[in-house]
MARDO-928442 format. One record per residue: x, y, z of N, C-alpha, C in turn. Coordinates in Angstrom, 1 decimal, m for minus. Atoms other than C-alpha are relative to their C-alpha. Last residue first. Layout:
# MARDO-928442
<pt n_u="X" n_v="Y" n_w="Z" ca_u="X" ca_v="Y" ca_w="Z" c_u="X" c_v="Y" c_w="Z"/>
...
//
This chain:
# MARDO-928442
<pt n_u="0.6" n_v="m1.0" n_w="1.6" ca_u="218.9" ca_v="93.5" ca_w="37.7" c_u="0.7" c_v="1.6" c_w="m0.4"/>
<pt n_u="0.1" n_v="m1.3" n_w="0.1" ca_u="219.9" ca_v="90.8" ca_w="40.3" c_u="m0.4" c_v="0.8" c_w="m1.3"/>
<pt n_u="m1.2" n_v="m0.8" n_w="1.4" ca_u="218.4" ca_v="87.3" ca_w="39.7" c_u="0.1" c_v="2.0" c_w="0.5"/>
<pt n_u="m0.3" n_v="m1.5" n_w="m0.9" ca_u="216.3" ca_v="85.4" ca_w="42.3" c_u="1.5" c_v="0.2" c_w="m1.3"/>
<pt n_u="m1.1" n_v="m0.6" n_w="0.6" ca_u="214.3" ca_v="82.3" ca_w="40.3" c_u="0.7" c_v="1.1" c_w="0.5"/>
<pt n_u="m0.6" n_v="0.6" n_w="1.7" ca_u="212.0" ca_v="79.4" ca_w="41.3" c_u="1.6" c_v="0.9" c_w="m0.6"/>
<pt n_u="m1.0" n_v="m0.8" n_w="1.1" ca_u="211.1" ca_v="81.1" ca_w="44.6" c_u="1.0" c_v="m1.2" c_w="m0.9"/>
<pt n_u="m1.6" n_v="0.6" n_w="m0.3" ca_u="208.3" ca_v="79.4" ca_w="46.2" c_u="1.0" c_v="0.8" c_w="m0.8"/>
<pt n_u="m1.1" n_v="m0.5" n_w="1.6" ca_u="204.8" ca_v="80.2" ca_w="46.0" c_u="1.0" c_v="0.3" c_w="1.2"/>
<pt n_u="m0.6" n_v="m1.2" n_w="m0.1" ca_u="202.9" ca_v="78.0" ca_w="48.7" c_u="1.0" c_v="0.2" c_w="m1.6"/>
<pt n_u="0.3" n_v="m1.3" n_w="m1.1" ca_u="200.3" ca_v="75.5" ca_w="48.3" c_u="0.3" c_v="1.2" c_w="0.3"/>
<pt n_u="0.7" n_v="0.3" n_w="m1.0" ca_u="202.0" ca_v="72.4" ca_w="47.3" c_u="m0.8" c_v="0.7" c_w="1.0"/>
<pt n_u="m0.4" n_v="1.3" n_w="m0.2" ca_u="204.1" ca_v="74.2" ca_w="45.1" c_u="m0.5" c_v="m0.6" c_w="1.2"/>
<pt n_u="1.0" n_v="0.4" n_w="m1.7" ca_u="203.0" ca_v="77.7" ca_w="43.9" c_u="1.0" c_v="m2.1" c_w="m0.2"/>
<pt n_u="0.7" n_v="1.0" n_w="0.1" ca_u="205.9" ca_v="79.3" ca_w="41.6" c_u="m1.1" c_v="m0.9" c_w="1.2"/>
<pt n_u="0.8" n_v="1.2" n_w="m1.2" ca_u="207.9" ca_v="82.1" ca_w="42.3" c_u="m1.2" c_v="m0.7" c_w="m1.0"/>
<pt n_u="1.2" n_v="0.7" n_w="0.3" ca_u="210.2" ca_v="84.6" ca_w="40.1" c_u="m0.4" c_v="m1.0" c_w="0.8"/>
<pt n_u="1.0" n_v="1.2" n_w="m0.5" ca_u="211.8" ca_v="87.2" ca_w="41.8" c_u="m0.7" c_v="m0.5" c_w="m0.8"/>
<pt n_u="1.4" n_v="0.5" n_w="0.9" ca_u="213.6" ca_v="90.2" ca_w="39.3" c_u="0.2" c_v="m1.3" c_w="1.1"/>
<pt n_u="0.3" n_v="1.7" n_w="0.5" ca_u="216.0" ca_v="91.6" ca_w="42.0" c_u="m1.2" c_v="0.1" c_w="m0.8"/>
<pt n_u="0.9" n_v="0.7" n_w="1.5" ca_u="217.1" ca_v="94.7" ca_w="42.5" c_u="0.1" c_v="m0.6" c_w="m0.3"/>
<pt n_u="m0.6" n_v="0.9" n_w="1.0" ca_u="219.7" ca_v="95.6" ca_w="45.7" c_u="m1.5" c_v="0.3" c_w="m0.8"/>
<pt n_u="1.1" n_v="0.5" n_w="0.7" ca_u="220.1" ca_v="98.5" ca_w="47.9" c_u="m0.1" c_v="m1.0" c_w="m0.9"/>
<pt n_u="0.4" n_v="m0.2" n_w="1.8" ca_u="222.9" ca_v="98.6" ca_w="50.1" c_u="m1.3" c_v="m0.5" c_w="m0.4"/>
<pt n_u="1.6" n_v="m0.2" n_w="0.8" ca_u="223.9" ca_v="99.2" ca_w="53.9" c_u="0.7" c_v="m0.2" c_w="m1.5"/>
<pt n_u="0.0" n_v="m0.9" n_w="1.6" ca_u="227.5" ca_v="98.3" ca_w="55.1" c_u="m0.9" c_v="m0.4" c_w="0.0"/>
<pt n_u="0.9" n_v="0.2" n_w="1.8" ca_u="228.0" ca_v="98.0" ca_w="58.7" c_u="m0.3" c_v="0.8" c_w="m0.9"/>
<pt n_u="1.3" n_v="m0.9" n_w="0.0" ca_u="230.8" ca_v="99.1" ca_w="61.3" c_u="m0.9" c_v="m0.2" c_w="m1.7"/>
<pt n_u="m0.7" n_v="m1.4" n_w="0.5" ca_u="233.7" ca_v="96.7" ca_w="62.0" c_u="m1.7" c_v="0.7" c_w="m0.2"/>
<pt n_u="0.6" n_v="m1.6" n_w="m0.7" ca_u="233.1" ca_v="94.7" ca_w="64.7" c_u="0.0" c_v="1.1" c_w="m0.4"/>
<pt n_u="m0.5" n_v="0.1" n_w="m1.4" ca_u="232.9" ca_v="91.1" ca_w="62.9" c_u="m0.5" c_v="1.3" c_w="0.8"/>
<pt n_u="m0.8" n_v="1.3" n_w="m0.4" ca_u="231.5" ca_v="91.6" ca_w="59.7" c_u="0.8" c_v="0.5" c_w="0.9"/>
<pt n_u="m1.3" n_v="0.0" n_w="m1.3" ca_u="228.2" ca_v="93.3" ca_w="59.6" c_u="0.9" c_v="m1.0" c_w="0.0"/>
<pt n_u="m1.0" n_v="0.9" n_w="m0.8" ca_u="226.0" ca_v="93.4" ca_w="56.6" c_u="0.7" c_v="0.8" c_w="0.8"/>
<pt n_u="m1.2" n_v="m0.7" n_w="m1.0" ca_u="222.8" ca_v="95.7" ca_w="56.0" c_u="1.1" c_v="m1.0" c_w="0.4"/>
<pt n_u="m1.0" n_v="1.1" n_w="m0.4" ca_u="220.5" ca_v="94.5" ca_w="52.8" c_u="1.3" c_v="0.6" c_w="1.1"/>
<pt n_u="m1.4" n_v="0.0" n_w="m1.4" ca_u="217.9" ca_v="96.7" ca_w="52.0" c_u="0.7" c_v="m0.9" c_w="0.8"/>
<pt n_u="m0.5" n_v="0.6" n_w="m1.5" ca_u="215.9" ca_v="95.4" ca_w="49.0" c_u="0.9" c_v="0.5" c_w="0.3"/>
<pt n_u="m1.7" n_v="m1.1" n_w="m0.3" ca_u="214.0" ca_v="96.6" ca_w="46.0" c_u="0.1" c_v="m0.6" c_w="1.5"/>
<pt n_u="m0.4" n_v="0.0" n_w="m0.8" ca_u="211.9" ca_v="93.6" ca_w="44.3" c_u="1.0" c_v="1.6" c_w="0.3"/>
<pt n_u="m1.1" n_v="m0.6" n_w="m0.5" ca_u="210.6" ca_v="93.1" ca_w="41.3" c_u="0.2" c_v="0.3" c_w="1.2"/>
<pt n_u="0.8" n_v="m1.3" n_w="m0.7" ca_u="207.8" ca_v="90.4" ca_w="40.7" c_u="1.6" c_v="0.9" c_w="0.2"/>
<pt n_u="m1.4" n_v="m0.2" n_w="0.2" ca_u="207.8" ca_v="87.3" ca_w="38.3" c_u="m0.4" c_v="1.5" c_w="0.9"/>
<pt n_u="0.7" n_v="m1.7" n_w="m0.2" ca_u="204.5" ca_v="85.4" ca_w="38.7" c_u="1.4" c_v="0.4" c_w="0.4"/>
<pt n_u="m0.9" n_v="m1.1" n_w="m0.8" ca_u="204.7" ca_v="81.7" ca_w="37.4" c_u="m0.7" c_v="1.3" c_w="m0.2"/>
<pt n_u="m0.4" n_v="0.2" n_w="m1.2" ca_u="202.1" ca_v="79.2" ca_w="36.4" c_u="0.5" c_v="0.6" c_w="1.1"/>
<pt n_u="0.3" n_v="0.8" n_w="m0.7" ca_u="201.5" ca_v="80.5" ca_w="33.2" c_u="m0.7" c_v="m0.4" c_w="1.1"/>
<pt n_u="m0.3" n_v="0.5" n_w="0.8" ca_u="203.3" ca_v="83.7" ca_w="33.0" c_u="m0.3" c_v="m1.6" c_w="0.3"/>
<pt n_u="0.3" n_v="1.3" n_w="0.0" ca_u="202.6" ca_v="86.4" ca_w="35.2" c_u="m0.2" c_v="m0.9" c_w="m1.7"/>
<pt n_u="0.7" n_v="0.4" n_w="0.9" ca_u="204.4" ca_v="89.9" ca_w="34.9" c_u="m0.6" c_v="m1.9" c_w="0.6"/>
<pt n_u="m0.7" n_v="m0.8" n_w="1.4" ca_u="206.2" ca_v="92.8" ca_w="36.7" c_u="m0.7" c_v="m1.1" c_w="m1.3"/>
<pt n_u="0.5" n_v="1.1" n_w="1.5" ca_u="204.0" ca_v="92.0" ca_w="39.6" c_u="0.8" c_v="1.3" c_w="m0.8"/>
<pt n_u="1.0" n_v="0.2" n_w="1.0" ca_u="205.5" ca_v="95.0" ca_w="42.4" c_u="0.1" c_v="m0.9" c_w="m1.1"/>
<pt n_u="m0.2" n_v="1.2" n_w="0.7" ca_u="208.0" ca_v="95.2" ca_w="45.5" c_u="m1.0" c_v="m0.1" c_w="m0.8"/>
<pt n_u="1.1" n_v="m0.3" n_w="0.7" ca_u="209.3" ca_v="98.0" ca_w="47.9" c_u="0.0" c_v="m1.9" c_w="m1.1"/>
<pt n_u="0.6" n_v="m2.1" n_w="m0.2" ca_u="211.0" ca_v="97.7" ca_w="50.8" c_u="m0.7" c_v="0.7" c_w="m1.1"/>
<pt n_u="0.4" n_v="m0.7" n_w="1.0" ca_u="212.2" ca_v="94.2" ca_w="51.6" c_u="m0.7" c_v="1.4" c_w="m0.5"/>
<pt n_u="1.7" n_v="m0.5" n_w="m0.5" ca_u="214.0" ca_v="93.6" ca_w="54.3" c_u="m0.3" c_v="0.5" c_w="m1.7"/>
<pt n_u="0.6" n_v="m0.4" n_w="0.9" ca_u="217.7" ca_v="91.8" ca_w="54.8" c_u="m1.4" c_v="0.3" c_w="m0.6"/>
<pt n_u="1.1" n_v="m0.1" n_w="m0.1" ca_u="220.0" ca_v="91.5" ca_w="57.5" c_u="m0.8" c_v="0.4" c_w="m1.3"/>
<pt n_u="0.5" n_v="m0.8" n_w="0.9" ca_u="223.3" ca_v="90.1" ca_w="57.2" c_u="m1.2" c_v="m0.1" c_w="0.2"/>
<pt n_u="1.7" n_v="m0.2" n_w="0.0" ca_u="225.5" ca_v="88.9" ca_w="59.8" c_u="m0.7" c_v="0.5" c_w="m0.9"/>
<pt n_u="0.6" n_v="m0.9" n_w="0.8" ca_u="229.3" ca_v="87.8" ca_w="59.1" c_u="m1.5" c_v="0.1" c_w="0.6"/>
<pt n_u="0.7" n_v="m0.3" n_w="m0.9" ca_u="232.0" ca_v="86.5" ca_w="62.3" c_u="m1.4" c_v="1.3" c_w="m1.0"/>
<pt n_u="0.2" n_v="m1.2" n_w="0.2" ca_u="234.4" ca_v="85.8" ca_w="59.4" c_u="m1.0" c_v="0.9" c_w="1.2"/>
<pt n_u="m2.1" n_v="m0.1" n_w="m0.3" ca_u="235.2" ca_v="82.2" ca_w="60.5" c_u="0.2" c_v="1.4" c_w="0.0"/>
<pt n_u="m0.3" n_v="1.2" n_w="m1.2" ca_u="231.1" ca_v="81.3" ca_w="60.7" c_u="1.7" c_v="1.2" c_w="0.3"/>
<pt n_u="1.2" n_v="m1.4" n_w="m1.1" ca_u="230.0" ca_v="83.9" ca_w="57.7" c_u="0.5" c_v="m0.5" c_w="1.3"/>
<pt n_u="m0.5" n_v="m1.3" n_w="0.0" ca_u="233.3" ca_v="82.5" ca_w="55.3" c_u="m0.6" c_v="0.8" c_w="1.0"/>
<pt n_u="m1.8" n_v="0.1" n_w="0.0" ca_u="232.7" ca_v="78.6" ca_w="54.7" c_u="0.1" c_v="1.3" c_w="0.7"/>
<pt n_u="m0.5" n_v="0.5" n_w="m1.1" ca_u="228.7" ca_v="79.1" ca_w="55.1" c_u="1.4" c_v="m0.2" c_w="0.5"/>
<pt n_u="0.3" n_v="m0.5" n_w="m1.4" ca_u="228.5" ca_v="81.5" ca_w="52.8" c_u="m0.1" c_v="m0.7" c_w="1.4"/>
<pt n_u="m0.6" n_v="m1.7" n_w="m0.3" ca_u="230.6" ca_v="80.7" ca_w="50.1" c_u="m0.3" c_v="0.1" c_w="1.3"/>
<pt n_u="m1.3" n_v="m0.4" n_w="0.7" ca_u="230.5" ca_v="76.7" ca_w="49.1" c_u="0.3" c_v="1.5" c_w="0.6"/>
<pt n_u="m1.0" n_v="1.2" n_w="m0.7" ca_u="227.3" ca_v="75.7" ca_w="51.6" c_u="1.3" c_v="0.6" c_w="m0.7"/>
<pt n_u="0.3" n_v="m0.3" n_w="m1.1" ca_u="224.9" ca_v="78.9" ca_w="50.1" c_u="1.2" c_v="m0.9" c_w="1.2"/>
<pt n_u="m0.8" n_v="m1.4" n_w="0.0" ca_u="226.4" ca_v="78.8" ca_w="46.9" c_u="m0.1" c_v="0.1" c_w="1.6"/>
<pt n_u="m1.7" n_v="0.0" n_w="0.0" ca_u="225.8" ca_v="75.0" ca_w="46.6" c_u="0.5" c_v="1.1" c_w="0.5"/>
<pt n_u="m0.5" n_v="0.7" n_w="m0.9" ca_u="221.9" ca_v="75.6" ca_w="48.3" c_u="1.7" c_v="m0.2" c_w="m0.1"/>
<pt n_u="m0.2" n_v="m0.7" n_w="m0.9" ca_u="221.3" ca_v="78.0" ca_w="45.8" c_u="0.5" c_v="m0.3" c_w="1.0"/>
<pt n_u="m0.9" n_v="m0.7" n_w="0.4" ca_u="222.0" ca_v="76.0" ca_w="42.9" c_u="0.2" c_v="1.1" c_w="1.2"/>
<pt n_u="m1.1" n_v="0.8" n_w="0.1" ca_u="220.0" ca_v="73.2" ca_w="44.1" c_u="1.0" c_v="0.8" c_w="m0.1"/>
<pt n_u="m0.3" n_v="0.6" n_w="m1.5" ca_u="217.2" ca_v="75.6" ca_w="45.1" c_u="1.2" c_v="m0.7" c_w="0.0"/>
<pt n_u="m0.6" n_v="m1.0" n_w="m0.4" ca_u="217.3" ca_v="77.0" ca_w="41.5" c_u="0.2" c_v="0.0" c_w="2.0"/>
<pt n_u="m1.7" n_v="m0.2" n_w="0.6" ca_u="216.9" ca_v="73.6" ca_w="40.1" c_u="0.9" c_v="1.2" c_w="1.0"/>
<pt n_u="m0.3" n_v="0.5" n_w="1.5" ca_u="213.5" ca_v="73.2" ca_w="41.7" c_u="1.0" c_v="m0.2" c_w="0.3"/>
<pt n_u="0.7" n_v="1.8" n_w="0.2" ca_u="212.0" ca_v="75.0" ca_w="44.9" c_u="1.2" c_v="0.1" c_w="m1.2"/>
<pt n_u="m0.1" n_v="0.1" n_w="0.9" ca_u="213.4" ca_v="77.9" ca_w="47.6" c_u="m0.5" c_v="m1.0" c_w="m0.8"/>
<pt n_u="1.0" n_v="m1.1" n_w="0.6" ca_u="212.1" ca_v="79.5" ca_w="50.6" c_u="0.2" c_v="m0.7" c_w="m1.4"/>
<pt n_u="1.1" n_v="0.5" n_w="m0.1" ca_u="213.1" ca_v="76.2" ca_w="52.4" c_u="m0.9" c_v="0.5" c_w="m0.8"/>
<pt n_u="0.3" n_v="1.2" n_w="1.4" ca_u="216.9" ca_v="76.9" ca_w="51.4" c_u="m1.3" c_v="m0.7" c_w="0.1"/>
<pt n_u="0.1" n_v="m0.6" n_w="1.1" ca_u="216.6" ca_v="80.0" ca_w="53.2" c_u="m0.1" c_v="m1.1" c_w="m1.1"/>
<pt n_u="1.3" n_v="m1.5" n_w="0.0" ca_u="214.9" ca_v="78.8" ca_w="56.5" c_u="0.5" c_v="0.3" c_w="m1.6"/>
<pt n_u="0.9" n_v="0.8" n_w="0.5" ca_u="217.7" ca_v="76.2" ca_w="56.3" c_u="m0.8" c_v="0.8" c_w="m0.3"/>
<pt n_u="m0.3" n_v="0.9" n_w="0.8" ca_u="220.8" ca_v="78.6" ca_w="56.3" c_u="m1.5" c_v="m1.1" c_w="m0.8"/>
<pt n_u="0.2" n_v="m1.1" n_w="1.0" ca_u="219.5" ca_v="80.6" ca_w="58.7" c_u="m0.2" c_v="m0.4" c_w="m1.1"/>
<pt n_u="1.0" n_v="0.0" n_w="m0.1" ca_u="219.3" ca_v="77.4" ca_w="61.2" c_u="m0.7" c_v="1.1" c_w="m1.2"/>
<pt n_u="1.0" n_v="1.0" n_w="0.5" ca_u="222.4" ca_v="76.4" ca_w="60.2" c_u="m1.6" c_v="0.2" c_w="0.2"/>
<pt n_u="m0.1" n_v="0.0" n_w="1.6" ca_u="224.1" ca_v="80.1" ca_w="60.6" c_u="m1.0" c_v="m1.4" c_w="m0.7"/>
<pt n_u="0.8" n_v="0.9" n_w="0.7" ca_u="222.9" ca_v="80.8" ca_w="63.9" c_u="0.1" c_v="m0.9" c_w="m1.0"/>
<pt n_u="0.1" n_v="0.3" n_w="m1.7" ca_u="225.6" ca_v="83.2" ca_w="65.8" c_u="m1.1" c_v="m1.5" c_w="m0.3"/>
<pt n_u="m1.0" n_v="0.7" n_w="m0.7" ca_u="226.9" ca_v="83.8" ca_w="62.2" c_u="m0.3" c_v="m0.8" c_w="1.0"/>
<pt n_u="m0.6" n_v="m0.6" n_w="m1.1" ca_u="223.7" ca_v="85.2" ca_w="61.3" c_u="0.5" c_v="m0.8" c_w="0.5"/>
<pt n_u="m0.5" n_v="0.6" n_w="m1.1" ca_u="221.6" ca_v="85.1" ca_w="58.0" c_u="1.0" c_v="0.7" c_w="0.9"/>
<pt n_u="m0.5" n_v="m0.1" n_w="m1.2" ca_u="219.3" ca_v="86.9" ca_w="55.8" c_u="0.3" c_v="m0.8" c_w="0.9"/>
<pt n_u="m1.3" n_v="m1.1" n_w="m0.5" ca_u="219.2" ca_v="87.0" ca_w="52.3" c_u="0.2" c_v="0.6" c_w="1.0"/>
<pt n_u="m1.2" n_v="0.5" n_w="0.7" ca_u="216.9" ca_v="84.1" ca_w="52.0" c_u="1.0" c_v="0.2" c_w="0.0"/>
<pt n_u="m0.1" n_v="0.9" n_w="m0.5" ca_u="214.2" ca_v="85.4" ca_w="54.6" c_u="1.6" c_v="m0.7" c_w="m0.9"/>
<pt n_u="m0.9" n_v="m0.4" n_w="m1.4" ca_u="214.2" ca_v="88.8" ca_w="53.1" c_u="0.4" c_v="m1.2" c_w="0.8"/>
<pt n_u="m1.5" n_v="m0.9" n_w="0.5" ca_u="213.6" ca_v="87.3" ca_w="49.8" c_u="0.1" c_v="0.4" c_w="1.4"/>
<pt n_u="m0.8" n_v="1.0" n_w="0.3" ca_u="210.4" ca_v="84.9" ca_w="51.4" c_u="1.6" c_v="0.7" c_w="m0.4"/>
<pt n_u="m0.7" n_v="0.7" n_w="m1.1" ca_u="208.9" ca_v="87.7" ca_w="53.0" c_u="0.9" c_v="m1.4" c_w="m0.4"/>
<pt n_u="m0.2" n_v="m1.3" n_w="m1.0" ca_u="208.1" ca_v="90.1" ca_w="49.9" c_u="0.5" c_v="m0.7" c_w="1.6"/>
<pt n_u="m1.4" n_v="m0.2" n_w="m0.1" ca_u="208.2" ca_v="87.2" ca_w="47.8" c_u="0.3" c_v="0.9" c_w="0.8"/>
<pt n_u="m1.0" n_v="0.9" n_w="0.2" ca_u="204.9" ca_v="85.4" ca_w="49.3" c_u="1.5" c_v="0.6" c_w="m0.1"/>
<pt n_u="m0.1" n_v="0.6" n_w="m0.9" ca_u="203.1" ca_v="88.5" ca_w="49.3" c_u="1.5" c_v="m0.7" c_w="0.6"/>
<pt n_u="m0.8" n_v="m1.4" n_w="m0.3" ca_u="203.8" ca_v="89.3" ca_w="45.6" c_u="0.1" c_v="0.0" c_w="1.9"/>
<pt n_u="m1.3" n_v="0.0" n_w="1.0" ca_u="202.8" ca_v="85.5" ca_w="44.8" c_u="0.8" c_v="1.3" c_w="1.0"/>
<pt n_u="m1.0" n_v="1.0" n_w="m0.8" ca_u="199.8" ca_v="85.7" ca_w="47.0" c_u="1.1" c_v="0.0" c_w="m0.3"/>
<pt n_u="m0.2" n_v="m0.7" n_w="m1.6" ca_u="198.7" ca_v="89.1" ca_w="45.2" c_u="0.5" c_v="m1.1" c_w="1.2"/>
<pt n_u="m1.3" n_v="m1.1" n_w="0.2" ca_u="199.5" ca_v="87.5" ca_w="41.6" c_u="0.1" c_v="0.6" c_w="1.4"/>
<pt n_u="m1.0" n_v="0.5" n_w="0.4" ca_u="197.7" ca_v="84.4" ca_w="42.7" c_u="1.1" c_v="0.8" c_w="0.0"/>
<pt n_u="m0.3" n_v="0.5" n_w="m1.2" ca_u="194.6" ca_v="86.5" ca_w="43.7" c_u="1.3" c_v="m0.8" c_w="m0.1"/>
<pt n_u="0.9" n_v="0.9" n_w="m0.6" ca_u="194.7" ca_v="88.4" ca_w="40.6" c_u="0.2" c_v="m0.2" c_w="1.4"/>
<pt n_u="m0.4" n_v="1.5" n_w="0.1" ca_u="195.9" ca_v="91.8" ca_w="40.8" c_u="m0.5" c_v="m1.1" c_w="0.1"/>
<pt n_u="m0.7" n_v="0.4" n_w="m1.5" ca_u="194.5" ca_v="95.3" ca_w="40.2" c_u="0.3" c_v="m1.8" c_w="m0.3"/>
<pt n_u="m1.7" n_v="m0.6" n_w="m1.2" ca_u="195.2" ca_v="97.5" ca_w="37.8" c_u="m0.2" c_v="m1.0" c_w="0.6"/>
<pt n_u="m0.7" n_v="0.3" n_w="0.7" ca_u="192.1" ca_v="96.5" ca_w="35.1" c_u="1.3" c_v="m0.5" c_w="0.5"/>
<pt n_u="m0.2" n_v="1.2" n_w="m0.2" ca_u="189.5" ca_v="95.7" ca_w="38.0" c_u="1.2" c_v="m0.3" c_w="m0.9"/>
<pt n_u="m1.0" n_v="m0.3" n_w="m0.5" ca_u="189.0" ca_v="99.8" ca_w="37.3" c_u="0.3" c_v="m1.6" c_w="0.3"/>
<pt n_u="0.4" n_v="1.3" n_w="m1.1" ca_u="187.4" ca_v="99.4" ca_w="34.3" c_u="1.1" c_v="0.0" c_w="1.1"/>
<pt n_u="m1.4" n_v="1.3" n_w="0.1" ca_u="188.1" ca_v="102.6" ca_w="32.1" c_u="m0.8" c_v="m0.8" c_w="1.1"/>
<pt n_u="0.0" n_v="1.4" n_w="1.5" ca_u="184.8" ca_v="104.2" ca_w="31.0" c_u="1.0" c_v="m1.0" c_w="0.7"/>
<pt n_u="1.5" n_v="0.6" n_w="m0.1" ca_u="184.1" ca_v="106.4" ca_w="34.3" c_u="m0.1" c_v="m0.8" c_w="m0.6"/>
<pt n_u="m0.4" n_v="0.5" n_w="m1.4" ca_u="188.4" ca_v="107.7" ca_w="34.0" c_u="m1.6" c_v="m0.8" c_w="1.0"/>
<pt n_u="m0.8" n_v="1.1" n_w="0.7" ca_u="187.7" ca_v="108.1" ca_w="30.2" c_u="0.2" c_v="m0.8" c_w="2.0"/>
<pt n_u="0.8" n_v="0.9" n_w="0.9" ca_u="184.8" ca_v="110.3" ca_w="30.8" c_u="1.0" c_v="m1.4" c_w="m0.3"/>
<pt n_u="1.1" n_v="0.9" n_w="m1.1" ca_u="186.6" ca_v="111.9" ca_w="33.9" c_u="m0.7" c_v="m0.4" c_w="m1.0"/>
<pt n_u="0.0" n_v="0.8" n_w="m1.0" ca_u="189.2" ca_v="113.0" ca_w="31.6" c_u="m0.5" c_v="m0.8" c_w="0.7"/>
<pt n_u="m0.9" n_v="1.4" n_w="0.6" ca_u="187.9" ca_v="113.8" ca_w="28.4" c_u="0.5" c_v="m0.9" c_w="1.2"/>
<pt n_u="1.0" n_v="0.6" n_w="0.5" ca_u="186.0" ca_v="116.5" ca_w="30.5" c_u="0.0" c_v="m1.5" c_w="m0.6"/>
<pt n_u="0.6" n_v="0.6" n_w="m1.7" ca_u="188.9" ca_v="117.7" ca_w="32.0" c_u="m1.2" c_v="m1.0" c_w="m0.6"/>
<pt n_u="m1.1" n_v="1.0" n_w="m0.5" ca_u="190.0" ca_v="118.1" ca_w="28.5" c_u="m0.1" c_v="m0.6" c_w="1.3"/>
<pt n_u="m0.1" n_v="1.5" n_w="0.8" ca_u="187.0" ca_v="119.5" ca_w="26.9" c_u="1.3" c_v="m0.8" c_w="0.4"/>
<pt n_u="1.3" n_v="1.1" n_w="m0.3" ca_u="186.9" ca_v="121.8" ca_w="29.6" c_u="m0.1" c_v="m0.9" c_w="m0.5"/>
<pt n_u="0.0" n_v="0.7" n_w="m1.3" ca_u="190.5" ca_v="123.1" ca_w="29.2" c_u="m0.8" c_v="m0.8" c_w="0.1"/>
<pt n_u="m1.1" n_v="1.2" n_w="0.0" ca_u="189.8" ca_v="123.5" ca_w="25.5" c_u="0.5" c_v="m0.9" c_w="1.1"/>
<pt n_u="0.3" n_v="1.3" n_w="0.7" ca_u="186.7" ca_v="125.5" ca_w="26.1" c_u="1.2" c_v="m1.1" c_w="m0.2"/>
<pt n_u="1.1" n_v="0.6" n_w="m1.5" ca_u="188.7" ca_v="127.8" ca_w="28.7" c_u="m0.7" c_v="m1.2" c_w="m0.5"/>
<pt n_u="m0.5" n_v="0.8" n_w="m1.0" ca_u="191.6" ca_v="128.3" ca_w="25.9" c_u="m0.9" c_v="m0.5" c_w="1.0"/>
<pt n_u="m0.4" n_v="1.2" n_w="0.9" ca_u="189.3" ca_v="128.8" ca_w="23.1" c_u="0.7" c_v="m0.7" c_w="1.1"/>
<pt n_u="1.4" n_v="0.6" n_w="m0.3" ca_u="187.3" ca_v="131.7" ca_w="25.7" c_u="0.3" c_v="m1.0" c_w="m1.0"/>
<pt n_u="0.7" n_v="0.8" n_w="m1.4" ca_u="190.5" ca_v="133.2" ca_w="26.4" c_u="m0.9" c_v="m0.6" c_w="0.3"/>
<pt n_u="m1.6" n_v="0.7" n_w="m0.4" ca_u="191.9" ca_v="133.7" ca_w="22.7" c_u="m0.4" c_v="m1.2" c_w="1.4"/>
<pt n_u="0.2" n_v="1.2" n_w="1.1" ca_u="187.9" ca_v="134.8" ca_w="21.8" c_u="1.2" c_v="m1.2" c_w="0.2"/>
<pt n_u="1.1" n_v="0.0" n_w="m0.9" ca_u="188.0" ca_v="137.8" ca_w="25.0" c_u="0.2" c_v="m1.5" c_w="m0.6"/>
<pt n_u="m0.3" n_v="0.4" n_w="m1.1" ca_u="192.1" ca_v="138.6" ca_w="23.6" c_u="m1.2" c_v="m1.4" c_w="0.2"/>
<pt n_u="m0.9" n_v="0.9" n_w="m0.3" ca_u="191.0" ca_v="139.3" ca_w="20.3" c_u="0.3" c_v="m1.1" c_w="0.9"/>
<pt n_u="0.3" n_v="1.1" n_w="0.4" ca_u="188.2" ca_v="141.2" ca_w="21.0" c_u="0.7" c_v="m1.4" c_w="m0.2"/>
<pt n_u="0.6" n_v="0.3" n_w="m1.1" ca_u="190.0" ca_v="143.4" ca_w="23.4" c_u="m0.6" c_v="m1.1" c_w="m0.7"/>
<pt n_u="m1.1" n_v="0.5" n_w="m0.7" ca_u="192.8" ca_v="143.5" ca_w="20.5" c_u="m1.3" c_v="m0.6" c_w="1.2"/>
<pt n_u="m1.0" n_v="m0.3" n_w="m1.1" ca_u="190.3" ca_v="144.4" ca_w="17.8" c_u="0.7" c_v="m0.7" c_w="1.0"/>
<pt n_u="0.4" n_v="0.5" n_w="m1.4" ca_u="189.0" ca_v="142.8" ca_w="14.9" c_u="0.9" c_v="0.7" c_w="1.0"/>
//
């Protein structure tokens, strides 16, 4: 067999192989159900929900602090409201007042990591900027696993855990 032969049979395995792979592709991308990816309604309330409820929790402001304060313990339900509310009264209210603290916080990205039940557990990345007194603010990212729960209507945060 010669080399030009060679070659012509080389490049005409590789072209068939491409095609049968593109091919594979858009057969499999016509077959798959696209309704697979996307979210219930629950899970897209849920994801919703924590997307302004977390920024709301991790943000208060000396100049307000009871009113911050409530807003964050409103986002929350159960046990983990109880536990939030102590930390919330024990740390941050003692220290944001006397310390002149502000903290802003926004959510910035956020996707269903799983539903379970009732619950819908969602990840979180968050920008969080404090200021204490005049000194010049600290940015950071944070990662939270969110879990929420509906409760009379609205999903509520059940669980806020860094990761």
């Amino acid at each position: 067999m010669s080399r030009a032969l060679g070659r012509r049979l080389r490049s005409r395995t590789w072209a068939a192989l491409v095609a049968w792979l593109v091919l594979a592709n858009v057969a499999f991308l016509v077959v798959q159900d696209p309704s697979a990816d996307a979210l219930s309604e629950d899970e897209q309330t849920a994801l919703t929900s924590a997307e302004a409820r977390v920024g709301a929790m991790l943000t208060f402001s000396h100049s307000d602090l009871q009113a911050d304060l409530s807003v964050a313990r409103s986002n929350a339900t159960g046990s983990f409201q109880k536990k939030y509310s102590r930390l919330l009264d024990s740390i941050v209210a003692s220290s944001a007042g006397r310390e002149k603290v502000t903290t802003r916080s926004v959510v910035t990205s956020a996707g269903v990591e799983r539903t379970r039940g009732s619950s819908v557990t969602v990840l979180a990345l968050v920008r969080s900027t404090t200021t204490v007194g005049s000194r010049k603010p600290a940015a950071e990212q944070l990662q939270l696993r969110v879990t929420l729960r509906p409760v009379q209507g609205q999903w509520l945060i059940s669980d806020l855990r860094p990761i």
